[in-house]
Structure formats: structure tokens, C-alpha cells
PDB file of N, CA, C and O in Angstrom:
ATOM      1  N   UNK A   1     -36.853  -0.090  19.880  1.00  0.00           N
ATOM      2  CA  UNK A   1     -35.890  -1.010  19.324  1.00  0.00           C
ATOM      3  C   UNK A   1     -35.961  -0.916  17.799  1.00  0.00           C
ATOM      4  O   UNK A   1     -37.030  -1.359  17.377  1.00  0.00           O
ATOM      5  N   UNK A   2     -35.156  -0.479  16.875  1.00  0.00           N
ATOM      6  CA  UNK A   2     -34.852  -0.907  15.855  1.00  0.00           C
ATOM      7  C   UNK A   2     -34.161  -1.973  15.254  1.00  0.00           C
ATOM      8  O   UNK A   2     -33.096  -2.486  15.596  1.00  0.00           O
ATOM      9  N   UNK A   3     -35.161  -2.330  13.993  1.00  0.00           N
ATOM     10  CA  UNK A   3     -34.395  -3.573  13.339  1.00  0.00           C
ATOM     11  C   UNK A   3     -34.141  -3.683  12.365  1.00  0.00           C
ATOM     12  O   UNK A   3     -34.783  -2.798  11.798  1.00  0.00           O
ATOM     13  N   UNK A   4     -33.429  -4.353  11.443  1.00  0.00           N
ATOM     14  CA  UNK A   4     -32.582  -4.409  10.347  1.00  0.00           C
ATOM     15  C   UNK A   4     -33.198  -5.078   9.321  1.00  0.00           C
ATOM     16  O   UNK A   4     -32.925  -6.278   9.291  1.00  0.00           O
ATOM     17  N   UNK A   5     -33.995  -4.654   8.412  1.00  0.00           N
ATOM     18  CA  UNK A   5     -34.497  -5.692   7.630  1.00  0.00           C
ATOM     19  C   UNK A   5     -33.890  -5.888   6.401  1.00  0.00           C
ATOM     20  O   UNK A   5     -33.556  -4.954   5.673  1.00  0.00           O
ATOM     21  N   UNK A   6     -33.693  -7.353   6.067  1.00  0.00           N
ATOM     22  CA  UNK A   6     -32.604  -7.792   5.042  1.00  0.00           C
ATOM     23  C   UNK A   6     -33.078  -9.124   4.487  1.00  0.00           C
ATOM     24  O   UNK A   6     -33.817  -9.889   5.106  1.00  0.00           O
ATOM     25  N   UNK A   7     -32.579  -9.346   3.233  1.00  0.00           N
ATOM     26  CA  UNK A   7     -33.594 -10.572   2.658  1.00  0.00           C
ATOM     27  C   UNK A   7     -32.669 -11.802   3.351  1.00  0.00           C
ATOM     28  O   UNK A   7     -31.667 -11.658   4.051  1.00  0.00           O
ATOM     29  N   UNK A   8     -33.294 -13.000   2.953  1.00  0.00           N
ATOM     30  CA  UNK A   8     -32.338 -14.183   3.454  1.00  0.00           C
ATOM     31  C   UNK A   8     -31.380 -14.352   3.039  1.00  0.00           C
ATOM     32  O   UNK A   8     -30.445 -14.806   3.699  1.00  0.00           O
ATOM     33  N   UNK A   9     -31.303 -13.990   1.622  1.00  0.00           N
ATOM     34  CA  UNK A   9     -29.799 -13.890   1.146  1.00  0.00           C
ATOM     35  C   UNK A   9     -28.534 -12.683   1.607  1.00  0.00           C
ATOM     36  O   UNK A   9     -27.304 -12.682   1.674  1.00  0.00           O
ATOM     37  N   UNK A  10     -29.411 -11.916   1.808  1.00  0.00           N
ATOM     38  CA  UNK A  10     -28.098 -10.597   2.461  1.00  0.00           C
ATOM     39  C   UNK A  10     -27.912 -10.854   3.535  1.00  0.00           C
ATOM     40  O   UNK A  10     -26.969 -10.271   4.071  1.00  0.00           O
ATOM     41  N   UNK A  11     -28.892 -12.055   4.533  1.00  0.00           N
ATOM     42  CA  UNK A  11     -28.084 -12.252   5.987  1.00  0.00           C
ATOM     43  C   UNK A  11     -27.755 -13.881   5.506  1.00  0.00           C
ATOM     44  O   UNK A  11     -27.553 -14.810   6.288  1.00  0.00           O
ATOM     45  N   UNK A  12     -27.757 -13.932   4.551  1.00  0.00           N
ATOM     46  CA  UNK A  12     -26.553 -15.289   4.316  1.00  0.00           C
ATOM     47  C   UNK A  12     -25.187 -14.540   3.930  1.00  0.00           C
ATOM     48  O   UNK A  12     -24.119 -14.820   4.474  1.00  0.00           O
ATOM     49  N   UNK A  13     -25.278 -13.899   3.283  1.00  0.00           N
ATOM     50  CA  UNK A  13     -24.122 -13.420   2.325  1.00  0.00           C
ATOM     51  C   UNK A  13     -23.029 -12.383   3.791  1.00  0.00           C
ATOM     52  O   UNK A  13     -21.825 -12.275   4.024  1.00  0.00           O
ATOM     53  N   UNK A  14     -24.299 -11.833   4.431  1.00  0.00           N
ATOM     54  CA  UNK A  14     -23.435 -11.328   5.876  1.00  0.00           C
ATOM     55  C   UNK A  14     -22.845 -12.350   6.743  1.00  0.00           C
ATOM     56  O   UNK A  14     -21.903 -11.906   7.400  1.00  0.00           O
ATOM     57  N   UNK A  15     -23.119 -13.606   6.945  1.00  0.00           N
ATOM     58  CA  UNK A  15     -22.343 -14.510   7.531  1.00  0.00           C
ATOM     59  C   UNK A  15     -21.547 -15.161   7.294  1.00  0.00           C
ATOM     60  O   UNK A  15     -20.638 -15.631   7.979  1.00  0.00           O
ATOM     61  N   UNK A  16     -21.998 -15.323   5.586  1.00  0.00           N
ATOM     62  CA  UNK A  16     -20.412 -15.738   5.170  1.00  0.00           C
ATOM     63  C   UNK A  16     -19.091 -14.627   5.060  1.00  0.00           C
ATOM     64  O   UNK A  16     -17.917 -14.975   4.934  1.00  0.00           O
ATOM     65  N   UNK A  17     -19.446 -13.597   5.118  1.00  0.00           N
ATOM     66  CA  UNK A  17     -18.049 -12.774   5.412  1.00  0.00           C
ATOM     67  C   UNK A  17     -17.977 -12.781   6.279  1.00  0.00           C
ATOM     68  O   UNK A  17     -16.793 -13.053   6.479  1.00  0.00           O
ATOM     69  N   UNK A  18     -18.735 -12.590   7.729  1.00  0.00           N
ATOM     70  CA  UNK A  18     -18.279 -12.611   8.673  1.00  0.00           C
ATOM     71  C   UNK A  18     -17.487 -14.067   9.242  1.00  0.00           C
ATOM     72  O   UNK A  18     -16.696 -13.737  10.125  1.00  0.00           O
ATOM     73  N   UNK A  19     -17.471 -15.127   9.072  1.00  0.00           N
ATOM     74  CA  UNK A  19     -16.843 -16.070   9.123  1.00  0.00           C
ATOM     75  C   UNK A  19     -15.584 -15.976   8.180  1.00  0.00           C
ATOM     76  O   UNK A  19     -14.490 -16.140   8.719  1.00  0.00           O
ATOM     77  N   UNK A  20     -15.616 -15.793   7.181  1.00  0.00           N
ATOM     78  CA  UNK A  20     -14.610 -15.394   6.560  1.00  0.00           C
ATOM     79  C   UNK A  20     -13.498 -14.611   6.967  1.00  0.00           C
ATOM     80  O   UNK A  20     -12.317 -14.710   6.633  1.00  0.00           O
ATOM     81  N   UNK A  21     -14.205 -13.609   7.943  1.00  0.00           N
ATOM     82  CA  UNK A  21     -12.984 -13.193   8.604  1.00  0.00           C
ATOM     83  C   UNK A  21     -12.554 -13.365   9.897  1.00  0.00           C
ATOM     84  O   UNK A  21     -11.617 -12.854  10.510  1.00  0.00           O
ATOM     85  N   UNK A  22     -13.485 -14.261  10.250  1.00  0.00           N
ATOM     86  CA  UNK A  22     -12.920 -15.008  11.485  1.00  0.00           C
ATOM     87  C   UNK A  22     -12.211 -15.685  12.061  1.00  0.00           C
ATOM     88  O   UNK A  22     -12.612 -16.468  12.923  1.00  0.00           O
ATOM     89  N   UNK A  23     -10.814 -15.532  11.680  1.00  0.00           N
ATOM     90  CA  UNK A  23      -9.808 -16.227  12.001  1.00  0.00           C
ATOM     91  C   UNK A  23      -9.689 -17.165  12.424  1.00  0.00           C
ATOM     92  O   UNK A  23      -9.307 -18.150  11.793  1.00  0.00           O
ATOM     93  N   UNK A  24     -10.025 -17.146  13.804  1.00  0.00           N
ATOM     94  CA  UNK A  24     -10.623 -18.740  14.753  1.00  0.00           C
ATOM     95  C   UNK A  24     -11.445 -19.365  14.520  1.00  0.00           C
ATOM     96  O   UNK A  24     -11.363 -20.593  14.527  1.00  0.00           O
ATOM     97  N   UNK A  25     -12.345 -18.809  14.281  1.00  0.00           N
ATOM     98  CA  UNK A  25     -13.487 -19.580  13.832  1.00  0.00           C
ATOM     99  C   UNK A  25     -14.411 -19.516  15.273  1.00  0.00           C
ATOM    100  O   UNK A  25     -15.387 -20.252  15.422  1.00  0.00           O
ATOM    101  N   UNK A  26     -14.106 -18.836  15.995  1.00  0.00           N
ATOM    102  CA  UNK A  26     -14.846 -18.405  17.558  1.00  0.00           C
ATOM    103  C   UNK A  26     -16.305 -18.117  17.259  1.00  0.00           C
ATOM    104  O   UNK A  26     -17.027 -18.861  17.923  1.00  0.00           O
ATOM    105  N   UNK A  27     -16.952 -17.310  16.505  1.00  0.00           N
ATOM    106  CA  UNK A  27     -18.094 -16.343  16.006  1.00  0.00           C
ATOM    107  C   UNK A  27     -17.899 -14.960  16.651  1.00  0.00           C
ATOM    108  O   UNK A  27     -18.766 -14.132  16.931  1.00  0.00           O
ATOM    109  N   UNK A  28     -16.913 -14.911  16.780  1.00  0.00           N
ATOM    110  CA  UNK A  28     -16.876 -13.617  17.465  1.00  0.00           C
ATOM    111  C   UNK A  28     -15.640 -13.055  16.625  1.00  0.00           C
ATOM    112  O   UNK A  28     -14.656 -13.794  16.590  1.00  0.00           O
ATOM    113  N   UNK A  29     -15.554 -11.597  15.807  1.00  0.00           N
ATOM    114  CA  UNK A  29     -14.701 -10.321  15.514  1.00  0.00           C
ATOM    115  C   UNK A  29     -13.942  -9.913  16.731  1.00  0.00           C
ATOM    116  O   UNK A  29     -14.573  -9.805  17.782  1.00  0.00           O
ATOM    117  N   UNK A  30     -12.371  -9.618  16.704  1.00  0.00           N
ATOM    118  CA  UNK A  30     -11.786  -9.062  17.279  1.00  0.00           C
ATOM    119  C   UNK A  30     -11.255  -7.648  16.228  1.00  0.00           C
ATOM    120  O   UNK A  30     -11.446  -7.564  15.015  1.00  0.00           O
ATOM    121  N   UNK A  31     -10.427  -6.444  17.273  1.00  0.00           N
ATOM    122  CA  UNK A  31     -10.409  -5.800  16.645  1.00  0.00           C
ATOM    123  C   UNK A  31      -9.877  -6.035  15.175  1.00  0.00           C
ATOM    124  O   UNK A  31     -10.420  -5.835  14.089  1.00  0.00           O
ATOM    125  N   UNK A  32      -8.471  -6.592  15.553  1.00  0.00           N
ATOM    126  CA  UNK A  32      -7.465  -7.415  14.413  1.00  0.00           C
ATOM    127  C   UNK A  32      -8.118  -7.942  13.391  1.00  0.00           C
ATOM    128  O   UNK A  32      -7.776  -7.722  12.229  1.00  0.00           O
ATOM    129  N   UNK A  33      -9.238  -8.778  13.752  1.00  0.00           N
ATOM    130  CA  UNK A  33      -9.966  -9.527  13.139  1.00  0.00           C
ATOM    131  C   UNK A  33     -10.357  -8.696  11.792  1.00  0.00           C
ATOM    132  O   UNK A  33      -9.970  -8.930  10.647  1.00  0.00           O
ATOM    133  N   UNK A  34     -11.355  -7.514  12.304  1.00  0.00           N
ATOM    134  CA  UNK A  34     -11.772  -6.796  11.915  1.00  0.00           C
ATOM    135  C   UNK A  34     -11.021  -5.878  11.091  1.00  0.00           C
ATOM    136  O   UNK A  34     -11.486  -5.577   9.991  1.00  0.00           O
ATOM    137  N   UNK A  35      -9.910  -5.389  11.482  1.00  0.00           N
ATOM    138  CA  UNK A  35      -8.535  -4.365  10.478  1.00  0.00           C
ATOM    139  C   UNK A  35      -8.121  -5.529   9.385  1.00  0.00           C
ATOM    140  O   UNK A  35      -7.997  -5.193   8.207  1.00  0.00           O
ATOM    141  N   UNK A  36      -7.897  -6.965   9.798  1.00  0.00           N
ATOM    142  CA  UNK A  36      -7.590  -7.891   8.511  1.00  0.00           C
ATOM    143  C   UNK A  36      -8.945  -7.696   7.495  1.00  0.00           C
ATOM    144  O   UNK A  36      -8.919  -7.236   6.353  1.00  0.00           O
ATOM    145  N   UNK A  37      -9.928  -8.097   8.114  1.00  0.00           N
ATOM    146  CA  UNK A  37     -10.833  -8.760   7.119  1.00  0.00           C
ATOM    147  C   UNK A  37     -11.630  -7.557   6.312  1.00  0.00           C
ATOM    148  O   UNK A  37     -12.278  -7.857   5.309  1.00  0.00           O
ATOM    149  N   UNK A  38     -11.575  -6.325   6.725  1.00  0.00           N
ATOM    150  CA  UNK A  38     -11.824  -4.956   6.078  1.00  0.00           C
ATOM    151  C   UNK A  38     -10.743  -4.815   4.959  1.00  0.00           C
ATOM    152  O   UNK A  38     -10.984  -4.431   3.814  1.00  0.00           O
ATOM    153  N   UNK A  39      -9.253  -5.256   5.548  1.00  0.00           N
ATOM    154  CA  UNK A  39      -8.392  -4.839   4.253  1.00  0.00           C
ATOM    155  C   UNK A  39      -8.345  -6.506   2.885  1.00  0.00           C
ATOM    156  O   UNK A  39      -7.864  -6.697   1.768  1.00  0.00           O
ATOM    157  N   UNK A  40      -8.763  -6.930   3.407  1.00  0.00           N
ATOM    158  CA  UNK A  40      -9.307  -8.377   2.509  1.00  0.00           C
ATOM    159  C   UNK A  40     -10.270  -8.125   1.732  1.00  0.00           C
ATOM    160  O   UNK A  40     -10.471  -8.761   0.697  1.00  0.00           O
ATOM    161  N   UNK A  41     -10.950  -7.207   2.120  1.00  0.00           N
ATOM    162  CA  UNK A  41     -12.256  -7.647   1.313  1.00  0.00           C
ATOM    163  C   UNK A  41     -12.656  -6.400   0.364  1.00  0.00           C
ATOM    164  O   UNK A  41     -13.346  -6.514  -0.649  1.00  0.00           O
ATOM    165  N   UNK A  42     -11.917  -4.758   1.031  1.00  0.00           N
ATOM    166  CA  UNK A  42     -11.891  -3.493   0.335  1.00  0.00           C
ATOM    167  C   UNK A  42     -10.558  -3.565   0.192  1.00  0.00           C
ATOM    168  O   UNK A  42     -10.302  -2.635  -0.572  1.00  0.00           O
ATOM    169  N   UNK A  43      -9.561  -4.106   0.465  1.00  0.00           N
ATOM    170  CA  UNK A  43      -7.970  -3.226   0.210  1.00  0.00           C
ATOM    171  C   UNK A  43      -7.290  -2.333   0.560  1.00  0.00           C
ATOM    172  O   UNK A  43      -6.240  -1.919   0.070  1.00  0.00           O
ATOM    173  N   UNK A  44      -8.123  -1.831   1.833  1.00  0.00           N
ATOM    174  CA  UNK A  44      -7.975  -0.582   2.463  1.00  0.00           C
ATOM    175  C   UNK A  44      -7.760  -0.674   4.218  1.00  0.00           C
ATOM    176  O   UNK A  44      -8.578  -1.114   5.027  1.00  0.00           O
ATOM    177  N   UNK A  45      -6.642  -0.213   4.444  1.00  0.00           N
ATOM    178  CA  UNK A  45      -6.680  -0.036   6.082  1.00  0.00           C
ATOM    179  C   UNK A  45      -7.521   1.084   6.328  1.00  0.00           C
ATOM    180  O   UNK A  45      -7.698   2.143   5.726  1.00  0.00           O
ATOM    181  N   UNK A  46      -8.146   0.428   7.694  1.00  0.00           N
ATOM    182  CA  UNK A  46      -9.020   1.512   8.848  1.00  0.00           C
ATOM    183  C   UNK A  46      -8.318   2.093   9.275  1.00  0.00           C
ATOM    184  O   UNK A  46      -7.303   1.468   9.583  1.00  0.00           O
ATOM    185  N   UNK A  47      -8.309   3.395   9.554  1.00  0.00           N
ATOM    186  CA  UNK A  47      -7.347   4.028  10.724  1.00  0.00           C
ATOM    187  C   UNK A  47      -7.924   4.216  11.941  1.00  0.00           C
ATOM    188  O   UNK A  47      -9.116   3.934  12.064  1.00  0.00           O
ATOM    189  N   UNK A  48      -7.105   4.777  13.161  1.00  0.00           N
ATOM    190  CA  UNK A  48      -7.713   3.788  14.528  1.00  0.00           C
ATOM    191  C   UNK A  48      -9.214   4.657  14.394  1.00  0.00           C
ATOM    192  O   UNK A  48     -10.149   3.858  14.450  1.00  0.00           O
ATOM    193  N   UNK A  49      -9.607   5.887  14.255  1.00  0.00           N
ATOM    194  CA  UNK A  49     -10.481   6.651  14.602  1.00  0.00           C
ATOM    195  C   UNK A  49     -11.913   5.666  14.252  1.00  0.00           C
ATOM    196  O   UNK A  49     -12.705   5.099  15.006  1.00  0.00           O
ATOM    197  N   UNK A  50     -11.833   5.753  12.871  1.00  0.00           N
ATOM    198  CA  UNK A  50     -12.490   4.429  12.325  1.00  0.00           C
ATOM    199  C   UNK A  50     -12.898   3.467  12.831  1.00  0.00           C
ATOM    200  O   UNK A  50     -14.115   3.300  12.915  1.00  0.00           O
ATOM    201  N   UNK A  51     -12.018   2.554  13.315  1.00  0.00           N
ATOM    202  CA  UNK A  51     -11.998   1.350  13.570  1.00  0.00           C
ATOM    203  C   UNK A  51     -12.613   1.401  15.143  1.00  0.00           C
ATOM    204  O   UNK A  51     -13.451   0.548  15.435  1.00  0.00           O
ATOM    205  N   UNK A  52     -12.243   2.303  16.067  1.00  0.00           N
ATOM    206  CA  UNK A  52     -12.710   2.937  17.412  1.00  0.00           C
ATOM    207  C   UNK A  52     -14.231   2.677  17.417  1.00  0.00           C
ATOM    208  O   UNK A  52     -14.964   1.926  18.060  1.00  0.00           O
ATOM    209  N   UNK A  53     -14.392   3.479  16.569  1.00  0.00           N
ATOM    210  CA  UNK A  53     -16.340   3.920  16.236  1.00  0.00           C
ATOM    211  C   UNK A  53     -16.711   2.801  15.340  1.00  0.00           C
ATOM    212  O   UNK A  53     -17.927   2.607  15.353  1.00  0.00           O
ATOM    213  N   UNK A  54     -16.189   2.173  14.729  1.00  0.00           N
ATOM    214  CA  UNK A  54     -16.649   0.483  14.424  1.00  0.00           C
ATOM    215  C   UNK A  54     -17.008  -0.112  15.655  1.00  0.00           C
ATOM    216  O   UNK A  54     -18.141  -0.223  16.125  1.00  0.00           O
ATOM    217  N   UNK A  55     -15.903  -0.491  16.142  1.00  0.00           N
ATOM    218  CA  UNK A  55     -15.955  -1.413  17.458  1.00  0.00           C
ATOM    219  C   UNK A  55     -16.965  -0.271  18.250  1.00  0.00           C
ATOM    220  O   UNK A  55     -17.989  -0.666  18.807  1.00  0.00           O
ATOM    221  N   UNK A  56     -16.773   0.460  18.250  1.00  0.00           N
ATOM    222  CA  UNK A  56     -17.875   1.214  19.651  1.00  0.00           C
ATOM    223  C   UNK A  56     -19.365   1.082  19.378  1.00  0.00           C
ATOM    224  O   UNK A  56     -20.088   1.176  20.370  1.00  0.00           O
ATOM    225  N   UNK A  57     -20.229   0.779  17.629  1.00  0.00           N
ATOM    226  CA  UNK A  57     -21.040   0.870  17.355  1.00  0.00           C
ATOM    227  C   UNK A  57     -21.274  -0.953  16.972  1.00  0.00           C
ATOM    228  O   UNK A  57     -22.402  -1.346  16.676  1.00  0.00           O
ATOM    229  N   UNK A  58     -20.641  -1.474  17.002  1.00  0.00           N
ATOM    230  CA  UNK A  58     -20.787  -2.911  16.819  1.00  0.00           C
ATOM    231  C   UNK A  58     -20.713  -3.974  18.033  1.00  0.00           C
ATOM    232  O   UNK A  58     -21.277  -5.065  17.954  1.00  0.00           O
ATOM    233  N   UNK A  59     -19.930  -3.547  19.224  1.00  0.00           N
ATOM    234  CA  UNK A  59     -19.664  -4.364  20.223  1.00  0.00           C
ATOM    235  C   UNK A  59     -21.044  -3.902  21.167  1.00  0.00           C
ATOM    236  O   UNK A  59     -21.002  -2.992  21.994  1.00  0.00           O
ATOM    237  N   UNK A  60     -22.517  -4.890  20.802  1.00  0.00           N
ATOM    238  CA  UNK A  60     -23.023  -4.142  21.757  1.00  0.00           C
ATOM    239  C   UNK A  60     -22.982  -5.009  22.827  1.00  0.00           C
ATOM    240  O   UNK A  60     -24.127  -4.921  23.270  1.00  0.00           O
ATOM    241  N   UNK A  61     -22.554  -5.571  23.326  1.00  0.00           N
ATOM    242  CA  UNK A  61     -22.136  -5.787  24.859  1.00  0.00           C
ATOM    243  C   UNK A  61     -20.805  -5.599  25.708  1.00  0.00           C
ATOM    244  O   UNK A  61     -20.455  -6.093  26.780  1.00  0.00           O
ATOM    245  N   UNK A  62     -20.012  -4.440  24.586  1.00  0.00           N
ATOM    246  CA  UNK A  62     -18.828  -4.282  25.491  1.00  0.00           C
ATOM    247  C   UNK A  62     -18.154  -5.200  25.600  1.00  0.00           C
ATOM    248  O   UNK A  62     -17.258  -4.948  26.405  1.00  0.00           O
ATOM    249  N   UNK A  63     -18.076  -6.393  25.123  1.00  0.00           N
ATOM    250  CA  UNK A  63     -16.762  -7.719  25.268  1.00  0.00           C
ATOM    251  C   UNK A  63     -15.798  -7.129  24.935  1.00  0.00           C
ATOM    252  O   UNK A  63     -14.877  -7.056  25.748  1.00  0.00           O
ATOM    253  N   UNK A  64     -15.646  -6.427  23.484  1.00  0.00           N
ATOM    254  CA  UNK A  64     -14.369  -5.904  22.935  1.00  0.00           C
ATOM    255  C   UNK A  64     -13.968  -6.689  21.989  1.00  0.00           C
ATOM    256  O   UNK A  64     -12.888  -6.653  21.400  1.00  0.00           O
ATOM    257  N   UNK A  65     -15.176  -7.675  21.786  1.00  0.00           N
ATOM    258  CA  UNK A  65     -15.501  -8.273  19.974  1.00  0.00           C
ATOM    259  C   UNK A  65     -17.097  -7.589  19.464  1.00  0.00           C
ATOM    260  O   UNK A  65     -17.857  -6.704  19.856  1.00  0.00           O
ATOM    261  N   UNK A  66     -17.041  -8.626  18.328  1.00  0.00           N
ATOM    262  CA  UNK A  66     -18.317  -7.930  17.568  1.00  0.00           C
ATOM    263  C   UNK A  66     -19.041  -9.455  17.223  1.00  0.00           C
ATOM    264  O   UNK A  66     -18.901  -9.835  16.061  1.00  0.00           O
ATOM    265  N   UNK A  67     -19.567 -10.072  17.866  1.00  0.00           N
ATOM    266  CA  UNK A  67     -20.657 -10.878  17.424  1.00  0.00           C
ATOM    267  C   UNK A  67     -21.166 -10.977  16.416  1.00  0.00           C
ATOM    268  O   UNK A  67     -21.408  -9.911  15.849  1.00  0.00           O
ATOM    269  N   UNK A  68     -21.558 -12.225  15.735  1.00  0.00           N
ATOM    270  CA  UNK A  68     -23.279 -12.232  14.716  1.00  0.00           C
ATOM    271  C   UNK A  68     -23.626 -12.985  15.357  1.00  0.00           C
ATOM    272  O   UNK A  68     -23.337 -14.160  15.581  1.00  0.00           O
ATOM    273  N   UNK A  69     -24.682 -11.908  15.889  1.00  0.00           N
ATOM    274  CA  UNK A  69     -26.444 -12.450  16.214  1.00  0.00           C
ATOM    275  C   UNK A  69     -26.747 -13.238  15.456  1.00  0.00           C
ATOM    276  O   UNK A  69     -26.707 -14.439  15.725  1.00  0.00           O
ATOM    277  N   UNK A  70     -27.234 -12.637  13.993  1.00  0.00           N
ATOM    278  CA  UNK A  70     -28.202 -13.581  13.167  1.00  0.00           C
ATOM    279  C   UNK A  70     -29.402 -13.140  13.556  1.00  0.00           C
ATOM    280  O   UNK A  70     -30.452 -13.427  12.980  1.00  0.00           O
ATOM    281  N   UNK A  71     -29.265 -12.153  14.928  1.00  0.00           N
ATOM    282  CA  UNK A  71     -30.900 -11.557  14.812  1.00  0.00           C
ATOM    283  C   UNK A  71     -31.178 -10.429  14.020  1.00  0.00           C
ATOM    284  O   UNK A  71     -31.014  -9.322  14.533  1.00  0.00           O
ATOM    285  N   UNK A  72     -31.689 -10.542  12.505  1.00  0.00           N
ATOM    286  CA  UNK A  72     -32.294  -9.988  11.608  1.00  0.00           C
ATOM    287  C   UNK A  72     -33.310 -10.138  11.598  1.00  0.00           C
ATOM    288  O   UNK A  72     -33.805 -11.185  12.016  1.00  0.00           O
ATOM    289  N   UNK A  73     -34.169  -8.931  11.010  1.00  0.00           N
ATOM    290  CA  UNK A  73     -35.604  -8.819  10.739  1.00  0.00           C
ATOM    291  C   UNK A  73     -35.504  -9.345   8.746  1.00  0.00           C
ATOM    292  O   UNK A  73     -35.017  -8.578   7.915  1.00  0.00           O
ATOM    293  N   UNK A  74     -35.943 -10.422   8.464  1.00  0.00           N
ATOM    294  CA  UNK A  74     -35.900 -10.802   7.145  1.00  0.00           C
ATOM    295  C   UNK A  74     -37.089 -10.523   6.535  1.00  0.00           C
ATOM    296  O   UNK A  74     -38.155 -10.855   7.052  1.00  0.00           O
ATOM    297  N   UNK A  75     -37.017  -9.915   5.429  1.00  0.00           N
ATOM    298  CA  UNK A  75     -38.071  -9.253   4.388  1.00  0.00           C
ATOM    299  C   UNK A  75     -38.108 -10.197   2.922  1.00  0.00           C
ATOM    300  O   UNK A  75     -38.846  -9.867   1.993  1.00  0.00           O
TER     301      UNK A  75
END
């Protein structure tokens, strides 16, 4: 198992964007979610290939969103 180690502030600063682009406010990324809040925050559309292998490397349970855990390893 690998883990992500990040100070408390970079997994604060990761949740507030991720809420930020959470439309609903669910805790959960949809793809949409995800093509808005990428072009919000860089200015740039994903194209699908991209965005495919996002979602394929982020959805790890296959829902067909992208969760925050919040399970970080904090340093």
C-alpha cells in the first residue's frame, strides 16, 4: 500500500478545492464536476483522453465519482 504524505496544510488546501468544485456539495467529484472545476482553477479544458485516465486513476471504487478520503499520511 502506498501513501501520500502531505503536510496539514496541503490536505487542507486539497479540500478546500475539492469542495470548491463540488457543485452539490455531495463530497463526491463527478466527471462534469471535474471538467468544470479543472477549467476554474487552470483555464484549461481536459480532453476526454485525459479526463478518462483522471477518472480511471481517481475513482478507486468504480462509482464513477472521485471521493476525498482525507486519508492522508501527514508529515
Amino acid at each position: 500500500m502506498i501513501h501520500t504524505l502531505v503536510t496539514k496544510a496541503e490536505s487542507d488546501e486539497m479540500l478546500d478545492q475539492f469542495k470548491a468544485i463540488d457543485k452539490d456539495g455531495d463530497g463526491q467529484l463527478s466527471k462534469q464536476e471535474l471538467l468544470d472545476g479543472y477549467y476554474k482553477i487552470y483555464g484549461v479544458h481536459l480532453d476526454q483522453e485525459t479526463t478518462d485516465n483522471l477518472m480511471k486513476n481517481l475513482d478507486k471504487n468504480k462509482s464513477g465519482y472521485i471521493d476525498y478520503s482525507g486519508k492522508l499520511a501527514l508529515v
